[in-house]
C-alpha positions as CSV (number, residue, x, y, z in Angstrom):
1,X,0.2,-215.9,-20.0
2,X,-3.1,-215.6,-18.1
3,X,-5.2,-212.8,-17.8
4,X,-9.0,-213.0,-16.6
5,X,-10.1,-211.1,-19.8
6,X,-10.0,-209.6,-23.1
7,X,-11.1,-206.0,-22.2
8,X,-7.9,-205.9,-19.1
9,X,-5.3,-207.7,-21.6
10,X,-6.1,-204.4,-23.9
11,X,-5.6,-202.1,-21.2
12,X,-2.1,-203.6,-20.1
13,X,-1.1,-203.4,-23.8
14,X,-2.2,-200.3,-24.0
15,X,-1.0,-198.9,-21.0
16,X,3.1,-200.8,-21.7
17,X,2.6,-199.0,-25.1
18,X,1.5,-195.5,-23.6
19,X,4.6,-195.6,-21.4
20,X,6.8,-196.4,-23.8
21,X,5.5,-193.1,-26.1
22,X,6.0,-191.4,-23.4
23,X,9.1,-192.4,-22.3
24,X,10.6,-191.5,-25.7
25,X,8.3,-187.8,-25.7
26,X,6.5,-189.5,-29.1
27,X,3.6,-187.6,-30.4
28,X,0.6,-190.2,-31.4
29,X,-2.3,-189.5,-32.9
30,X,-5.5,-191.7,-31.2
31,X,-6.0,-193.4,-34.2
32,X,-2.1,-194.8,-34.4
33,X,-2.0,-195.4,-30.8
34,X,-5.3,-197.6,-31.4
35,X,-3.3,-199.4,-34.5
36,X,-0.4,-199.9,-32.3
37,X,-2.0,-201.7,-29.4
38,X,-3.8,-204.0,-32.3
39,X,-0.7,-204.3,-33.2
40,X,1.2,-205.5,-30.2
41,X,-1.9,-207.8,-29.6
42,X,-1.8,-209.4,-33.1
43,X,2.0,-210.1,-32.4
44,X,1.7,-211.4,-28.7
45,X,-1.1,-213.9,-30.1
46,X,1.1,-215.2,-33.1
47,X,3.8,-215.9,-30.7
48,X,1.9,-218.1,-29.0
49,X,2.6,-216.0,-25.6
50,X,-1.4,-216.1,-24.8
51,X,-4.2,-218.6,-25.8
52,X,-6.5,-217.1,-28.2
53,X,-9.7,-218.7,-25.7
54,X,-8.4,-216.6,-23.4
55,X,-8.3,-213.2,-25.2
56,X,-11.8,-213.9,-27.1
57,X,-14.5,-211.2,-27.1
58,X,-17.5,-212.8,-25.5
């Protein structure tokens, strides 16, 4: 998986994760919704599915 940076990886994760809250009328508190996008980031990488170079803060 490409993507061009860190910052728009975290806001597609984000925004698959809102959608799927609120395609299932969850209530999530800001904090939990933060933990869940860390989350689905942490998972993504340990799969392999992205390069960590590629998703690096710089």
């Amino acid at each position: 998986m490409d993507h061009p940076n860190f910052k728009a990886f975290i806001q597609d994760v984000g925004q698959g994760a809102r959608q799927m809250i609120e395609q299932r009328n969850l209530q999530v508190a800001p904090t939990d919704f933060a933990l869940l996008v860390l989350r689905a980031v942490r998972e993504i990488r340990s799969q392999g599915l992205i390069d960590d170079q590629e998703t690096s803060i710089q």
